[in-house]
C-alpha positions as CSV (number, residue, x, y, z in Angstrom):
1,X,-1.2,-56.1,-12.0
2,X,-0.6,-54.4,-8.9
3,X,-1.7,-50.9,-7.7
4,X,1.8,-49.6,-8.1
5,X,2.1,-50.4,-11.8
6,X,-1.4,-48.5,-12.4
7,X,-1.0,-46.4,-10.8
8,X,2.0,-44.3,-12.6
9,X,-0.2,-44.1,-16.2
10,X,-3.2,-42.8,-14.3
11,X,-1.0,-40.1,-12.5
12,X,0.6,-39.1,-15.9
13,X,-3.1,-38.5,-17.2
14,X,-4.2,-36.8,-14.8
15,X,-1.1,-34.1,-14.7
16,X,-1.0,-34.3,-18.4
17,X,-5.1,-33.1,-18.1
18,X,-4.5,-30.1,-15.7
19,X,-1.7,-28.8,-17.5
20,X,-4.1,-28.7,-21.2
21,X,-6.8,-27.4,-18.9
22,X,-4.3,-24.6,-17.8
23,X,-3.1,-23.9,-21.4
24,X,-6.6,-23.4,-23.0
25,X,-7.5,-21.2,-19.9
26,X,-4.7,-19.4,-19.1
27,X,-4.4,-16.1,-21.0
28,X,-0.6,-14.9,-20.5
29,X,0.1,-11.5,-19.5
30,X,2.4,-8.9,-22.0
31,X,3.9,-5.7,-20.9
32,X,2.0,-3.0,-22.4
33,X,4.4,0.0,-21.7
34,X,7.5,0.8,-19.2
35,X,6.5,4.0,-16.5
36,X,8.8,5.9,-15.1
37,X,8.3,10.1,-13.9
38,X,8.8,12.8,-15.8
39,X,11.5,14.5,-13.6
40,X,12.8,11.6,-12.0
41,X,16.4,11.1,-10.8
42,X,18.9,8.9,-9.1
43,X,17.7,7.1,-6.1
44,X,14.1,8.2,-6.0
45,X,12.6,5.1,-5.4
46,X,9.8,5.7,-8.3
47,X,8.0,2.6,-8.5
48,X,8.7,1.0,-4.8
49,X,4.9,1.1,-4.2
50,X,2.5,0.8,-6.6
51,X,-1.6,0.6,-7.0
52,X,-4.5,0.6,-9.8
53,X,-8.1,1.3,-9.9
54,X,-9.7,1.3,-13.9
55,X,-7.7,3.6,-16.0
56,X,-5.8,4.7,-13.7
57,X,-2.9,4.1,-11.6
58,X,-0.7,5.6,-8.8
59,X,3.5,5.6,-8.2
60,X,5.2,5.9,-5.4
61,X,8.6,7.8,-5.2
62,X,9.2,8.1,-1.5
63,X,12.6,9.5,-2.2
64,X,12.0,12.1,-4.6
65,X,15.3,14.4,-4.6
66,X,13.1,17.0,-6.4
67,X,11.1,17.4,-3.2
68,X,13.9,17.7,-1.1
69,X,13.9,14.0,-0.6
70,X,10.5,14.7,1.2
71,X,8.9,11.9,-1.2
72,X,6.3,12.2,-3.9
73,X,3.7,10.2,-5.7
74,X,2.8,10.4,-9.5
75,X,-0.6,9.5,-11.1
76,X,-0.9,8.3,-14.3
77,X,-4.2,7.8,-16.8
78,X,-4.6,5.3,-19.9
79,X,-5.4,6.9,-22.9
80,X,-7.9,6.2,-25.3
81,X,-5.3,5.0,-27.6
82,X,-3.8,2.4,-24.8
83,X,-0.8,4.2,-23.5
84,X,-0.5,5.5,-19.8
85,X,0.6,9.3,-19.4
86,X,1.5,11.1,-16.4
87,X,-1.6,13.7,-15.4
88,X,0.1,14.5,-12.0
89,X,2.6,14.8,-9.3
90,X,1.6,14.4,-5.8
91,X,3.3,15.9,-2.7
92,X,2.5,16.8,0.3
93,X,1.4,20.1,1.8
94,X,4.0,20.3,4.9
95,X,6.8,17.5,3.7
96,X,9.7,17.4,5.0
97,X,13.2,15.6,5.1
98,X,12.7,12.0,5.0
99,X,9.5,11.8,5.8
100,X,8.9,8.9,3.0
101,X,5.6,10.2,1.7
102,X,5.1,7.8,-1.3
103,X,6.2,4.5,1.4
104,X,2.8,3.1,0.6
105,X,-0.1,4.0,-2.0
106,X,-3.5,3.4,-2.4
107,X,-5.9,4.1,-5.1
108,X,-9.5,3.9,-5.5
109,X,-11.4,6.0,-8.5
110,X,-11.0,9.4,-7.7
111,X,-9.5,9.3,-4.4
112,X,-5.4,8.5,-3.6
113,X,-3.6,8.1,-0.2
114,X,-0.5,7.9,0.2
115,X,1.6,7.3,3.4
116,X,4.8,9.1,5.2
117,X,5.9,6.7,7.6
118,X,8.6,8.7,8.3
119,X,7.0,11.9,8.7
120,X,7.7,13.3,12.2
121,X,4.3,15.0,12.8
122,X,5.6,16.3,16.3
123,X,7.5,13.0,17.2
124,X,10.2,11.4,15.3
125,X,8.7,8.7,12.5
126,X,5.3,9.0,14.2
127,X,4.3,8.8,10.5
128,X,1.2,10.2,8.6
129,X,-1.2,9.6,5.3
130,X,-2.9,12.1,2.9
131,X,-5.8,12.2,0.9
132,X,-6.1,13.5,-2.4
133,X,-9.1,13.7,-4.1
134,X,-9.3,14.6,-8.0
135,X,-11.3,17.7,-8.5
136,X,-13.4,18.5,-11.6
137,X,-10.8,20.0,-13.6
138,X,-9.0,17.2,-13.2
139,X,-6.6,18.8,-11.2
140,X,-5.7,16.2,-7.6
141,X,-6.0,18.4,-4.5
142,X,-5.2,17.4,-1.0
143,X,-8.2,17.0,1.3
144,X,-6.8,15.5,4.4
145,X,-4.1,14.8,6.7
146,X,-4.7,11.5,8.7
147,X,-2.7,10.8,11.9
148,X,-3.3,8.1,14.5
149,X,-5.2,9.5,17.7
150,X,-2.3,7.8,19.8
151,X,0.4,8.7,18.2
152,X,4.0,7.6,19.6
153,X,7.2,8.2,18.2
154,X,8.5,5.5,16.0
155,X,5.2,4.5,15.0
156,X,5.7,4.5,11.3
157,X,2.0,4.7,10.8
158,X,1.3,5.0,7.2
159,X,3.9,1.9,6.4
160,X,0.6,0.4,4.3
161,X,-2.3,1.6,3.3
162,X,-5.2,0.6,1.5
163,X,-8.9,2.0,0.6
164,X,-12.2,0.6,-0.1
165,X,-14.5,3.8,-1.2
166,X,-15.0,5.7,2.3
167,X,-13.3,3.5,4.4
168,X,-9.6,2.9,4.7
169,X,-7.0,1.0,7.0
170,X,-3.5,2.6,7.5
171,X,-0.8,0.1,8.8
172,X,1.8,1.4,12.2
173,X,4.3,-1.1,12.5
174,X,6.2,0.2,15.0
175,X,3.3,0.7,17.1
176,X,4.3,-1.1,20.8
177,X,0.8,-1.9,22.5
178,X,2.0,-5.7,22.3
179,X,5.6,-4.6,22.7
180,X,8.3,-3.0,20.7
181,X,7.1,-2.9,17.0
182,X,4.2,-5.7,17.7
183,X,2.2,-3.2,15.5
184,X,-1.2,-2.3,14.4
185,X,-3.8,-1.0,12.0
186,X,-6.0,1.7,12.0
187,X,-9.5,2.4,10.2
188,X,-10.6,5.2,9.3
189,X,-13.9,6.5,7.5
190,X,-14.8,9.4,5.2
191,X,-18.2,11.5,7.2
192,X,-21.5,13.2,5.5
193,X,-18.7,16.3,5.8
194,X,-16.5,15.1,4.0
195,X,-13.8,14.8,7.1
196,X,-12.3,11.5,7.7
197,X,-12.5,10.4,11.4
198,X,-10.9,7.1,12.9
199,X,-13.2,4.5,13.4
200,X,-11.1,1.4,14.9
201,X,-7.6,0.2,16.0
202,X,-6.9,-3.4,15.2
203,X,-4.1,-5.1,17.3
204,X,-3.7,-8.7,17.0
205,X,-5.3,-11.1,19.3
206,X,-1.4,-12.7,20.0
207,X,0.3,-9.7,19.2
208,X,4.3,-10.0,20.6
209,X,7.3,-7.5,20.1
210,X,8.9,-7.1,16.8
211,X,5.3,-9.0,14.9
212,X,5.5,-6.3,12.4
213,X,1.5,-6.2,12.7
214,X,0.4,-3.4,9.7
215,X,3.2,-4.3,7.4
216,X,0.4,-5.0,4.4
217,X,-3.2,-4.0,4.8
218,X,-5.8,-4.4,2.1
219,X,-9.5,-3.9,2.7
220,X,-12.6,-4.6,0.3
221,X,-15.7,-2.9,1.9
222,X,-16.5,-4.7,5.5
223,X,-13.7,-7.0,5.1
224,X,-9.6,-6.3,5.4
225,X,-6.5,-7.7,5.9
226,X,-3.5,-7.1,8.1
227,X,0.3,-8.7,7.4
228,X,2.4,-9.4,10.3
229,X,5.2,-11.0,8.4
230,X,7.6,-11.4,11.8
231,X,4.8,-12.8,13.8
232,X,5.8,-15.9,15.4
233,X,9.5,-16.0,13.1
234,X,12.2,-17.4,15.7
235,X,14.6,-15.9,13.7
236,X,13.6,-12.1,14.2
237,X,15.4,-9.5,15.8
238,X,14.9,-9.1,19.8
239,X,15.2,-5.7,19.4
């Protein structure tokens, strides 16, 4: 018999393995309950941008019409009984117009940030991100105001962010050290004061224009991640 005739029954039992392996394993997923905001409205986005930590979980409506399209972010907690209610509504202090606060969240125990990447912050779509913090009442008050210590306009800093306890990395995709929107990354940590001071910038070691560098961030104590999901794409713009 050759190895060609074999070898189609031994392939079969092999596939016909993994996939019993992956039923006993696998434990499917079922949707629990559907969110959406207590005062939401056409066109607000709610749900774009999404994160989790425990119990508790963060929305971003970057759109919110209620805040004067300024943007907003809602928290919601699971109850004891399994269903998620809505504890709070985030905005920012100063929002303005467009400024897309809600265009990226990030949630880690007691501590939220969201981003405005369109936030102006003295030059058009320089971008920002806030820190809330939840107090003991419960209540979530805003503790800080981050903003890139180069900011330019156009940045869009804040397009991503992610934290990791007292450290966090905020994404600037329009950021041009490598050429127009190569992008980049900024870290940031929280100090014995409680302030938040920026620690690094990340560019990538081949940047080029229009990489996109800082799209997605995600960072796990001394470890992150940066997305550049136009790096090296023949097809992207030329600006």
């Amino acid at each position: 018999m050759s190895m060609r005739q074999i070898s189609y029954p031994f392939m079969m039992t092999i596939v016909l393995s993994l996939i019993l392996s992956f039923n006993v394993y696998a434990q499917p997923f079922v949707g629990q309950q559907k969110l959406t905001a207590s005062d939401g409205s056409e066109f607000d986005e709610f749900g774009r941008h999404v994160a989790i930590s425990g119990e508790r979980l963060v929305v971003g409506a970057e759109r919110d019409v209620e805040s004067q399209n300024s943007g907003s972010a809602y928290v919601f907690e699971r109850l004891s009984v399994g269903n998620w209610q809505e504890v709070a509504k985030l905005v920012a202090s100063d929002g303005l117009s467009v400024s897309q606060f809600g265009s990226s969240v990030a949630i880690d125990g007691d501590r939220v940030v969201i981003g405005a990447a369109g936030d102006n912050n003295g030059s058009r779509n320089a971008g920002s991100a806030y820190v809330f913090e939840r107090q003991g009442k419960g209540n979530w008050q805003e503790v800080a105001k981050l903003t890139a210590s180069d900011t330019e306009p156009g940045d869009l800093f804040g397009e991503s962010v992610s934290l990791s306890g007292d450290r966090l990395v905020i994404g600037a995709i329009g950021e041009a050290d490598n050429g127009f929107s190569s992008g980049a990354a900024y870290v940031f940590e929280r100090q014995s004061n409680g302030n938040w001071q920026e620690v690094a910038k990340l560019l990538a070691s081949d940047g080029d224009f229009t990489d996109s560098f800082g799209k997605s961030v995600s960072i796990d104590g001394d470890r992150l991640v940066v997305g550049a999901f136009l790096a090296d794409d023949p097809d992207r713009p030329l600006g």
